[in-house]
N, C-alpha and C positions, 0 to 999 in steps of 0.2 A: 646602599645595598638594601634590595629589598626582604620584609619580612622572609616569603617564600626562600629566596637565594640564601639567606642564613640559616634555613632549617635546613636546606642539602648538604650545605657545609656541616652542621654535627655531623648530618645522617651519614657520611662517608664511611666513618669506622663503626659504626653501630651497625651498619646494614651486613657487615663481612660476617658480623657474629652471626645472625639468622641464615645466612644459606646454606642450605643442603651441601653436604662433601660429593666433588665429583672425581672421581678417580683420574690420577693424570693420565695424558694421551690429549690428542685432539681435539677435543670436544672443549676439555678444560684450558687448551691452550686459545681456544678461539675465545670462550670466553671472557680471559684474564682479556685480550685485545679489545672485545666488546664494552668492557667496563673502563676500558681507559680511556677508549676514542670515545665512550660519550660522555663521562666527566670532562673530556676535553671539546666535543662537539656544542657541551651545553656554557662550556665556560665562554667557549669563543661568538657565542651566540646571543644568550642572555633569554628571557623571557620576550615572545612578541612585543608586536603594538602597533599600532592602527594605521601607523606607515607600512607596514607589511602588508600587501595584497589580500596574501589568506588570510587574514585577522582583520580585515577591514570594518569587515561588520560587526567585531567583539571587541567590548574592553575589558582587558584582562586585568583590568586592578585588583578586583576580586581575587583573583590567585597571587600575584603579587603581596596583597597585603593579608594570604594566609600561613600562619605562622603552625606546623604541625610537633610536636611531639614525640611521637612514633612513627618511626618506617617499618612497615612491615605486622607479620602478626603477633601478635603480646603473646607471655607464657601460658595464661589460663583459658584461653578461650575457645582453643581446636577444638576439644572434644564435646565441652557445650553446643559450640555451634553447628558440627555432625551431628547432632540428635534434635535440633532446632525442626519440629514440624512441617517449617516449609521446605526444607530441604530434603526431608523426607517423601514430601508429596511432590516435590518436583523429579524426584528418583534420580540423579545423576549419574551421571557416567565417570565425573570428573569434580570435583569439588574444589574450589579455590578459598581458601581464610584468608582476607588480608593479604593477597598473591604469594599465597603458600598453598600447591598441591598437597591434600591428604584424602587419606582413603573414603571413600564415598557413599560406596553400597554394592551388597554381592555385585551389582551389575557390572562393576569393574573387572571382576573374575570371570565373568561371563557374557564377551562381546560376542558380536556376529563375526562369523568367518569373515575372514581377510582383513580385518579392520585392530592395529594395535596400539595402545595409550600408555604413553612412557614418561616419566618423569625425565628433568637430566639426569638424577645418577643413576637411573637407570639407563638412558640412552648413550650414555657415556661408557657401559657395558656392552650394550648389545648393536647400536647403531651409531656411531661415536661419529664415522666419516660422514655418515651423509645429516647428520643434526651438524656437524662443525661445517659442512659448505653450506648448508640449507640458512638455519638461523641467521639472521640481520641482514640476511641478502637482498628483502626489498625494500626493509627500511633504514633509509637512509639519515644515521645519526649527521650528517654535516649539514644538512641542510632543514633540519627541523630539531628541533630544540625538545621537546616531548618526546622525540622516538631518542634523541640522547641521552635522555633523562631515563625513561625506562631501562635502556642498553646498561647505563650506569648502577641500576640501583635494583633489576627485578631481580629476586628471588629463585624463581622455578618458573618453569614453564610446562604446560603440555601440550609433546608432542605427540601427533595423532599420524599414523600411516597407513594408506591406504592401498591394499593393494592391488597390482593389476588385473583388471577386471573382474575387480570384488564389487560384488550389489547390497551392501549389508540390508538387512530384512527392517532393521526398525532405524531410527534415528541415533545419533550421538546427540546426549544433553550436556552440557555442562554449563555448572555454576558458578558465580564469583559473589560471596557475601562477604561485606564490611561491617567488621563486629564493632566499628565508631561510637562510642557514648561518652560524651563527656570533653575530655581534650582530644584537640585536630590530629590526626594520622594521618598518614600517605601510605598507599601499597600500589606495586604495577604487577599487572597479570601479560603473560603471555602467552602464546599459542602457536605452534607451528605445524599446519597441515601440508601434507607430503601428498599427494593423490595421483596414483600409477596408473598406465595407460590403460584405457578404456574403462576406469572405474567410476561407479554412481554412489555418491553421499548425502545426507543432509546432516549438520550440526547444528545444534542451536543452543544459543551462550544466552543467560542471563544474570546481569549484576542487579541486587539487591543489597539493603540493610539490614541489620538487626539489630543496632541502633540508630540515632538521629543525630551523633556529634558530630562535629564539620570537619573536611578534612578532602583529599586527593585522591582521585582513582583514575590509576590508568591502563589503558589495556592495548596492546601491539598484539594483532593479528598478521600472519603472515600463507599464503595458501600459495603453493607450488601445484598447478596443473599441467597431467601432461597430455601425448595427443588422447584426445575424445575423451577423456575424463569431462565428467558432468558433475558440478558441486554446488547445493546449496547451502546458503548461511543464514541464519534466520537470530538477529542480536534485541536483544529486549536491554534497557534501560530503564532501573526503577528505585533507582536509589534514594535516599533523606533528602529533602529541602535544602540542606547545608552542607552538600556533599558538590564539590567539582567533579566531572566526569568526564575524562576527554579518550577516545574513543577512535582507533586509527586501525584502520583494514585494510592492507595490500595482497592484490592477486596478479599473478602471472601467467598468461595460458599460451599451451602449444595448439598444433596444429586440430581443428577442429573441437575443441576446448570448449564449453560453455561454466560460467561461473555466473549462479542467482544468487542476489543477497536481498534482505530485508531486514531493517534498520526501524524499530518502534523505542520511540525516547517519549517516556509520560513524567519525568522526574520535574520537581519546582525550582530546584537550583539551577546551576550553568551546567549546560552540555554541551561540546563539544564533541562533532562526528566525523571522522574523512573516513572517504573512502576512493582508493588510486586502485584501477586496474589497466593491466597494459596486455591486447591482445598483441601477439610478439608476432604468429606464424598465421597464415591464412585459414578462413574457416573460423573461428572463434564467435563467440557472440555472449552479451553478458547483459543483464537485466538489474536494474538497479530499485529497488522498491522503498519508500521509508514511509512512517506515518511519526511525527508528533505532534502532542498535546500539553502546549505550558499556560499556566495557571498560575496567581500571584506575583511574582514578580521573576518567574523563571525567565535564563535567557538557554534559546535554542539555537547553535549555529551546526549545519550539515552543509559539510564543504565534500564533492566529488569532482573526482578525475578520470573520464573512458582516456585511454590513450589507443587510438587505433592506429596501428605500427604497421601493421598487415595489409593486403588485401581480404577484399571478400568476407569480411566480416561485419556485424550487426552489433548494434545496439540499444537495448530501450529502458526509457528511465522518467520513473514517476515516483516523485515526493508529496507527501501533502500534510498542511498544516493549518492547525485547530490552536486559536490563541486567543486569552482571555485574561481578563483584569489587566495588571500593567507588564503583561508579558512579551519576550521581544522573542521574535521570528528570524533566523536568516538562511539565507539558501545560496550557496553557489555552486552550479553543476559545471561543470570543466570538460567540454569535449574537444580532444584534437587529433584531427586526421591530416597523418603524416604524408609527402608529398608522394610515396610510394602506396600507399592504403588505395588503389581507386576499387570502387563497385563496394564502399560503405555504403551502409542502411543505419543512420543515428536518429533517432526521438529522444526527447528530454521535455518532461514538462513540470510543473510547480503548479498546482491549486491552493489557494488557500482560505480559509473562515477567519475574521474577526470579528469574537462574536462582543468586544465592547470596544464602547471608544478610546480607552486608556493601551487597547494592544495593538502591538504593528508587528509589521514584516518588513525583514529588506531583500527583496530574490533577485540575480542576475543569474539565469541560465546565460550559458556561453559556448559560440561554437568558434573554431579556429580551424578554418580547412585550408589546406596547401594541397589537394589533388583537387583535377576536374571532374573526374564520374564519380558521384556522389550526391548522394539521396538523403537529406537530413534538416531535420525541422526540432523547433526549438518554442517552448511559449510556459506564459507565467499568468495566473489570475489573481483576484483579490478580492473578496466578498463577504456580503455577510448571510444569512440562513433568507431564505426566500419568503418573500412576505403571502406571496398564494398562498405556498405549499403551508407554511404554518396556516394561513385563515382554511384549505381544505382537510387539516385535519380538524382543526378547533370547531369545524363545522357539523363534524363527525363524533362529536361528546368528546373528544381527546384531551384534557388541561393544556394550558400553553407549557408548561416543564416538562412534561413529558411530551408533547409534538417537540419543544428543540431537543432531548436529548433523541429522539428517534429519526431527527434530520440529520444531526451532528453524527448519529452512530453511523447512517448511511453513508454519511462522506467518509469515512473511514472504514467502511466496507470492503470497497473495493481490493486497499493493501492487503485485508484480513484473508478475503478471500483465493489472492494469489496465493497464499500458501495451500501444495495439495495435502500436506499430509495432514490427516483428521484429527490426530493428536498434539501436534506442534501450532494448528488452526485453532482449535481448540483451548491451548493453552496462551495464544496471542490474544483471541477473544474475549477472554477470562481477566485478562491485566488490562485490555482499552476499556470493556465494560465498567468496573471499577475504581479506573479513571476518570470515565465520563461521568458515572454518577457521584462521587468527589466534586465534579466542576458545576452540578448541576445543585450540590448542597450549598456551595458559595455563592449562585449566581442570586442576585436580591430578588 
């Protein structure tokens, strides 16, 4: 048995003491089901491994041989870490400890019309039936061993609902900080967005440290769209060095439905990303964005799934990735149109920099089509910074460290720039900026 598999085994009875009391009724009943079938989902499962398709491109020894301590958030650290300066300057909507919902900042008390953020016992009050059909509905504990493991063991979630044809005026933030120092901890954060017909959102989640001890993060997202709801998600990863970070996003959209996501992972450790969306009804179209940058010996795996189910729906999806010293890159985009979908529109493509000889990449974009009318193209590159363009800045008084970091920033422009809103743009730009100059302090 592995280290990891013994640390689940304490955490069983230690994890009941920490969660929140949910009032019985529904919600709690679905629950109690949720925690069973993934202790069971993960017993009959086990941890990956490289015979698994989705894990091809990772070895998960590393998790395997991490042995955690703590599940969940320790007694002293809430209120230190609500007053932590970066949490204050990221302003939350939502604040995560160690995937424990607590109170945040007035902002909680005062959302935009139509838009409300509930804990479970609180949704076990007031929305009980539709959190008890909604929760673990896309992700599926039997067939992935992470989304078990979360079902088994999170805490709180929040749920966010949106309602129909609510336009809220500024963004939803929310945070997830890992108060880790010292010995390994595990926490899983979850999230369940509800978005009623014809409604327009952005959220944007970022998990951070606030220490450097090693340990397990995990986070289930789940987004219910319905017709012509438009939702963007915009996920930043910026965790410690010695932090696992695995990372799973399910969306499901009705009729005319569009779901944008962007996926920025700068952490040194392992990251782990999926992201599965299934346009179900015609009309739907969904946009897939990521940027990461590993450094040192980080390993990057972003594994996607478009599922086009429907007709007449679109697609388009661009990754790119920036890898250096002994960092490892992988990429698998997953598109399948079903033999009913005809008159898709799918793009998928993968760029990517190695800017030393010591980093690689592994990409397989992928397409799987079972209809005839259908419009979809697929492609991967692999490069290093352009030796022109560096000699026409250098030609221009520019030093060669600052021509690659003002190449390397370009290439990752582009992601930055899909985001429209000036403050969510802004705050992406702020965490690659300070990434890239990190990579540009280690580079000899």
């Amino acid at each position: 048995m592995s280290a990891f598999v013994e640390s689940i085994d304490r955490a069983r009875q230690a994890i009941a003491a920490h969660r929140p009391d949910v009032p019985s009724g529904p919600l709690a009943t679905r629950l109690e089901a949720l925690r069973a079938d993934g202790f069971a989902g993960f017993e009959a499962q086990g941890l990956p491994t490289r015979r698994d398709e989705r894990w091809k491109g990772t070895n998960v020894s590393k998790i395997a041989d991490l042995a955690f301590e703590r599940v969940g958030v320790s007694d002293d650290v809430g209120n230190a870490l609500a007053n932590d300066p970066r949490v204050a300057a990221f302003e939350p909507d939502v604040l995560f400890v160690d995937g424990r919902m607590v109170q945040a900042s007035a902002a909680r008390t005062d959302l935009p019309e139509g838009i409300r953020i509930l804990s479970l016992a609180e949704a076990a009050t007031e929305i009980p039936d539709v959190v008890a059909a909604e929760l673990g509905g896309l992700a599926d504990a039997k067939v992935d061993p992470f989304v078990a493991l979360s079902d088994a063991l999170f805490e709180d979630a929040a749920v966010v609902v949106l309602a129909a044809k609510a336009h809220p005026a500024r963004p939803l933030r929310l945070l997830s900080v890992t108060s880790a120092s010292g010995n390994a901890s595990a926490h899983f954060s979850r999230l369940l967005f509800v978005a009623g017909e014809s409604s327009q959102g952005l959220v944007a989640f970022e998990s951070m440290s606030a220490g450097d001890g090693p340990g397990f993060t995990s986070l289930v997202s789940e987004f219910r769209l319905a017709t012509d709801a438009k939702i963007v998600s915009v996920e930043l990863q910026t965790e410690a060095a010695d932090r696992v970070h695995v990372s799973q996003t399910f969306a499901a959209l009705e009729r005319d439905a569009s779901f944008a996501s962007t996926v920025v992972s700068l952490s040194e450790g392992l990251v782990r990303s999926e992201i599965s969306v299934t346009m179900q009804a015609e009309g739907g179209s969904t946009w897939l964005n990521g940027f990461f940058l590993g450094r040192g010996d980080a390993h990057h795996d972003h594994f996607t799934t478009v599922d086009h189910a429907a007709p007449h729906c679109t697609s388009d999806e661009e990754y790119r990735g920036v890898l250096t010293d002994d960092a490892e890159g992988v990429f698998r985009g997953r598109v399948i149109v079903r033999p009913d979908a005809q008159k898709t529109d799918a793009r998928q493509s993968n760029p990517n920099l190695l800017l030393s000889e010591g980093a690689s990449i592994d990409t397989k974009p992928q397409l799987e089509i079972y209809a005839d009318d259908v419009k979809a193209s697929h492609g991967s590159t692999i490069g290093q910074l352009d030796d022109d363009a560096l000699f026409f800045l250098r030609a221009r008084g520019i030093d060669e460290e600052t021509a690659r970091l003002l190449l390397t920033r370009a290439f990752a422009q582009k992601i930055v720039d899909g985001l429209f809103e000036p403050g969510i743009r802004a705050l992406v730009s702020e965490r690659v900026d300070d990434a890239l100059a990190r990579l540009e302090e280690r580079s000899p």
